[in-house]
N, C-alpha and C positions, 0 to 999 in steps of 0.2 A: 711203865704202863702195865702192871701186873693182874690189877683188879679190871672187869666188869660192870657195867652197866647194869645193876640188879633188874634184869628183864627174864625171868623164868623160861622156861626151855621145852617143858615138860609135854611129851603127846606130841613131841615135831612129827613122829614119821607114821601117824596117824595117817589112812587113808578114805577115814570119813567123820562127819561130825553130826551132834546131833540137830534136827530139821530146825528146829527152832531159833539156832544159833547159827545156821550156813545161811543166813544174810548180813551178818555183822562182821565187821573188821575184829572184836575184840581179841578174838583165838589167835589173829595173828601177831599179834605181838608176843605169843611166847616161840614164833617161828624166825629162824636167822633170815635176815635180809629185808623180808616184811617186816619186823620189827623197826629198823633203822627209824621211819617213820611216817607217824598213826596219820591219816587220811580219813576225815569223818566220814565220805563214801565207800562203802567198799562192804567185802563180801569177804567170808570164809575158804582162805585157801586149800584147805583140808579138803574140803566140799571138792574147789573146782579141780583137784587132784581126784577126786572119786569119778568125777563128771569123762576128764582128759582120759583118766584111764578104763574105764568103758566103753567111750567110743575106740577107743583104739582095738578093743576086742573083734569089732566089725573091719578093721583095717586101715590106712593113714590114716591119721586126722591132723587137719589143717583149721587152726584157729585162728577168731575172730574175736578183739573185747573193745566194740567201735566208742563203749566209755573206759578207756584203761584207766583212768583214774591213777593212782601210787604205781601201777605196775602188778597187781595180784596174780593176774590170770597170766601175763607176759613169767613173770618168774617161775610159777608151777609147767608150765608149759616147756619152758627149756628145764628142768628138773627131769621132765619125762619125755624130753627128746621129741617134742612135736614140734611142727612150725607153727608161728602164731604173729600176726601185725596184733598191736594196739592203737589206737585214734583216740588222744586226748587233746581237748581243747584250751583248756586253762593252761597257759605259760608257765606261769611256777610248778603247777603237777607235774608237767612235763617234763622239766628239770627234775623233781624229785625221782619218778620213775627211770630216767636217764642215769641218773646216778647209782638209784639200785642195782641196775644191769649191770655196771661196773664192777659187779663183785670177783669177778675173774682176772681184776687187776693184779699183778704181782704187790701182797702185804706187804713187801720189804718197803718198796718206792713210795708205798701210803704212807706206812710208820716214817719213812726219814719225811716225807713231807709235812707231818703235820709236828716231829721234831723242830721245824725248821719254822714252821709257823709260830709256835710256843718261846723259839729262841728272838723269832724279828717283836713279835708281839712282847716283850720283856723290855724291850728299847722304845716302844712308839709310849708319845702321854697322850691317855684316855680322853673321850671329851662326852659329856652327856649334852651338852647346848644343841647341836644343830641334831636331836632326833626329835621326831611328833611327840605330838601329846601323849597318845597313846602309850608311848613305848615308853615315855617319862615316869608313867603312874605305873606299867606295868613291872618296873625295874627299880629297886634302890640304884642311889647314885654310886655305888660303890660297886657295885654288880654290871651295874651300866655302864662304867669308865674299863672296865674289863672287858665285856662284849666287844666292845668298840677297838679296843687294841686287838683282836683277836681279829675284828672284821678288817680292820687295815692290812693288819700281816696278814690276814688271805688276800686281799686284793695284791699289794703287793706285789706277793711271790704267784697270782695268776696266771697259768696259762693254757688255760683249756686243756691239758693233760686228763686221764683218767683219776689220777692219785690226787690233781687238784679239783675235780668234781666231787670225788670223795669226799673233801676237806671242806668242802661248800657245805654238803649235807650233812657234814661232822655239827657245824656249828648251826647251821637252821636246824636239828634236833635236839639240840638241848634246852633252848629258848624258854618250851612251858617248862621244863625241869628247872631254869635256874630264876623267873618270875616266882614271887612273892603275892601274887595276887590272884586270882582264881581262871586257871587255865581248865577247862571245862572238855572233859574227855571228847566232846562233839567239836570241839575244835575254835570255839567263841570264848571270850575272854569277859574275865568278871573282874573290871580296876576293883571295884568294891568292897569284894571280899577276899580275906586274906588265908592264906596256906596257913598250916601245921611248919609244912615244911619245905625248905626248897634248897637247891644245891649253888656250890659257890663257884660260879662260871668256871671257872681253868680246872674244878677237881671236874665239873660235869663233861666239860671238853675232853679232858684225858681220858674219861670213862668211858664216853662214848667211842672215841677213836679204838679204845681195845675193843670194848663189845665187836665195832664195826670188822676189825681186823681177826679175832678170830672169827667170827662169822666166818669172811673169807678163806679162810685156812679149813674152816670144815665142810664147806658148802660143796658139792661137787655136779658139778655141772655136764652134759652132754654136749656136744660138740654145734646142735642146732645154737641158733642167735637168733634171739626177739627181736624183733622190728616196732619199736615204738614212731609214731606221725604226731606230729604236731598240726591238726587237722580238724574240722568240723563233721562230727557225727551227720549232720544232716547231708554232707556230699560225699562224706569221703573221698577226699582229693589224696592223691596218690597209692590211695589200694587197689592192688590186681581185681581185673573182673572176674569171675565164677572160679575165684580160688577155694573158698572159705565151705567146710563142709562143718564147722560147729561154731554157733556162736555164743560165747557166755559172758554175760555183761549186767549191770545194774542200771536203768537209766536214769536222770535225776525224778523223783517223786512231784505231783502236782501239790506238793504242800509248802511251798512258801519257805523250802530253804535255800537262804544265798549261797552257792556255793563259792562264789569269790570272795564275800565276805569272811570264808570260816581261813581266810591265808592271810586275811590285813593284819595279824601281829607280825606274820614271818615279814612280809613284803614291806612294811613300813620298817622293822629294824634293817633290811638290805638298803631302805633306801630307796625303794623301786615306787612307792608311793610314798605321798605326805599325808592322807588319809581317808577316812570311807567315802571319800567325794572322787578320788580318783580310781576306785575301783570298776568304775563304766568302764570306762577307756582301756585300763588295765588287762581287764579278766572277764569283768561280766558279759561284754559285745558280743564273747566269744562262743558261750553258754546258751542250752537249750532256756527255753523264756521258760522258768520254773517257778519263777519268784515274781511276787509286785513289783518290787524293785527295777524287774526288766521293765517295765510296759509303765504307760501313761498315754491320755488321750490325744497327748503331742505327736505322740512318734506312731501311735494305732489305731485303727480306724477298721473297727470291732464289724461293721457291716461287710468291710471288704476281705477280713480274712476269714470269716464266716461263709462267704463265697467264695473260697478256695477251690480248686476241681479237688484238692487231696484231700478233702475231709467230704467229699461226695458218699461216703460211706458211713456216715454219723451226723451229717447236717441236720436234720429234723430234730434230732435228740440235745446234739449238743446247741443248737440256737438256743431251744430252750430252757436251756440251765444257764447258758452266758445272760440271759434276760433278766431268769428267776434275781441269779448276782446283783445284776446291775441293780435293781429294783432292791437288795434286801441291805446290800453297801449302805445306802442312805439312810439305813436304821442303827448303823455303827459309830463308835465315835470315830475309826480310823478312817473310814471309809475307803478300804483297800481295794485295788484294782483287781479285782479276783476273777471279774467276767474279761476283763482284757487276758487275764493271764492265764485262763483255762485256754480260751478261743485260741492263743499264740503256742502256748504250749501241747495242743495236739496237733496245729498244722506243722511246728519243729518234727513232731514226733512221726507224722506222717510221712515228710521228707524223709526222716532216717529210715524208715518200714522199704523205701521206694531206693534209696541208698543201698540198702540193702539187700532188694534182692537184685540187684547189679553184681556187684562181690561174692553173692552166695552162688554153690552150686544147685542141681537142680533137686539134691537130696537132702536138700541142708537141716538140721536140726539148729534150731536157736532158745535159749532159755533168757528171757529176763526176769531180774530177780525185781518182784513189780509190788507196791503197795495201792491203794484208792485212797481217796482226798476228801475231804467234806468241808468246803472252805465257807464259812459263815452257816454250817450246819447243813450245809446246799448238799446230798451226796452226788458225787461224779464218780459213773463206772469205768474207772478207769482200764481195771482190766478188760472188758468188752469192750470198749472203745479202742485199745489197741490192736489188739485181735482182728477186731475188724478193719482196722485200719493195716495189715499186716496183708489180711488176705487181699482187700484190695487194689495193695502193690502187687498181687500174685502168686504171693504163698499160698499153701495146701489150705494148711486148717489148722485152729490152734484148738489150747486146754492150759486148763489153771487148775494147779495145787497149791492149797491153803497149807501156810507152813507156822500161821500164829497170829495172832488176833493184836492187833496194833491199838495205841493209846488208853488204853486200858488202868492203866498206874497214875496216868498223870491227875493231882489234884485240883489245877484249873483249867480244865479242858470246859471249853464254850461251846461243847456240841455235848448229845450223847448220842449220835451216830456209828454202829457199829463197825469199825473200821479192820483191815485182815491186810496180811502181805504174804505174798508167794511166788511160785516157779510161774510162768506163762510161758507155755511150751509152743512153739511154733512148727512144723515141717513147712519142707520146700515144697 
């Protein structure tokens, strides 16, 4: 296992990046550990490296990333020796960022483990029959009877050790590399159309295992240890009360992305799902209501969370755009839930503000990294809406820096509402 995972490297020890790009995940995959793998959520580790170590100039800092998402802000964080929980919701995330943290396992015990998986997986025969649809059209058969001895001999020789979580996320990484069909950097899958190029599972396995390994062997660590929860943002069960004096986080956007959707290739090759029908149950229950997908008139009942006490700080405003919705739906052919899914998604969002200032101290600084929405051309002030929702749990007072002007490139955008994403800076 000589060669590398061609993932560039260049700018790792960068301690800032430029504004326009410290909301996107891209930078980090030329950084060890972040790279392992891409998380369509996520932010610029560089950035929250500039962020950690500023406030530290004022003295401890104790972080908070109540969306930890892959693990971003948890990794840079023990990099510079702060303490820091993360609170992710999504199951599979959570494993993924769990596994990142592992990177202080001893390389030796990784390398013979995944020796030893490449030696059982050499004896199992392949089967592509019992996977989904899905994973059928994303994989030749021959690609795919590979995968599959490789998922065996990891189950196999499983046994929750550090070296075999490693080995887990060895092969849920290689998955879009070794698909043939259009694995789309946002993290949604195109059966349809077809790659240039893709790698042949066992060379992308061994490649990645070294990437992964020396990663480890250069990564150097401070003696602090992240705390990632498997936990819902809106309570935060198991975080200390008025620990938290910084918090830096992304939260999901009011625009209508599934975020449990963007893991149905990984989770259906595991096996964990048979397909986008059991991602409710799966991943999405778990998930601020961000998406249509969450809400329907079965399960919500748009009067009543309208009348929430925790949107007392935005009711007049927000009634009347969940209305505008309702009313302008019926001119669509989809007729999307978008007034269910505003109304749901700033009462989640309220909870988290009221979450939050439980865990935060009484100085806290919090920054989300925040975009606004215009669902059926409707604009929702998203950033004022939470702000105010923010102070209402008790915080000081907030502010918003524009850090780039959102949707702008795309060729069939159904609005031409001006849309922007930035910092939303909160004090305690």
């Amino acid at each position: 296992m000589a060669k590398q995972l061609e993932l560039p490297l260049e700018g790792c020890e960068a301690l800032s990046t430029p504004l326009n790009t410290s909301s996107t995940f891209a930078d980090n995959m030329k950084l060890p550990v972040h790279r392992w793998f891409r998380y369509s959520a996520g932010f610029s580790a560089m950035w929250v490296e500039s962020l950690i170590t500023q406030a530290s100039k004022q003295g401890n800092v104790t972080v908070l990333d109540p969306f930890a998402g892959s693990g971003t802000t948890l990794l840079v964080s023990e990099k510079l020796g702060a303490q820091c929980y993360g609170v992710e919701a999504h199951p599979f995330i959570v494993r993924v960022a769990r596994a990142k943290l592992l990177y202080k396992t001893d390389v030796d015990s990784y390398r013979e483990h995944i020796l030893h998986i490449l030696k059982v997986a050499d004896n199992i025969q392949g089967c592509v029959q019992d996977y989904p649809k899905l994973i059928r059209k994303c994989f030749k058969d021959s690609s795919l009877e590979c995968l599959d001895k490789l998922r065996k001999a990891y189950l196999q020789l499983a046994d929750n050790s550090p070296q075999s979580e490693l080995a887990w996320l060895t092969l849920v990484a290689i998955l879009r590399h070794v698909s043939h069909v259009g694995t789309a950097p946002w993290q949604y899958v195109l059966p349809n159309k077809s790659k240039q190029s893709y790698l042949e599972p066992i060379v992308a396995f061994t490649l990645m295992a070294e990437t992964i390994a020396s990663d480890m062997i250069t990564t150097n660590a401070k003696s602090v240890t992240a705390q990632i929860i498997q936990s819902d943002a809106r309570y935060c069960q198991g975080v200390p009360d008025n620990k938290f004096n910084l918090v830096i986080t992304s939260p999901p956007y009011a625009n209508n992305y599934d975020y449990a959707d963007a893991t149905r290739l990984e989770m259906c090759f595991l096996q964990e799902i048979s397909g986008w029908g059991d991602l409710q149950t799966a991943a999405r229950q778990y998930l601020i209501r961000s998406c249509s997908q969450h809400v329907t008139s079965k399960n919500v009942n748009l009067d009543e969370v309208l009348a929430s006490r925790e949107l007392e700080a935005i009711q007049g405003a927000i009634t009347e755009v969940c209305y505008k919705l309702s009313q302008e739906r019926l001119l669509h052919g989809g007729k999307k839930n978008y007034h269910l899914m505003i109304a749901c998604y700033f009462l989640d969002m309220a909870k988290v503000w009221i979450a939050l200032r439980r865990v935060c101290q009484a100085n806290a600084k919090i920054c989300f990294v925040i975009g606004d929405s215009a669902p059926y051309g409707i604009y929702i002030p998203v950033i004022e809406w939470l702000g105010l929702l923010a102070c209402s749990a008790g915080f000081k007072s907030f502010e918003f820096k524009k850090i780039r002007d959102r949707n702008v490139k795309w060729k069939n955008r159904k609005h031409q509402v001006p849309l922007c994403e930035g910092y939303l800076w909160v004090d305690g």
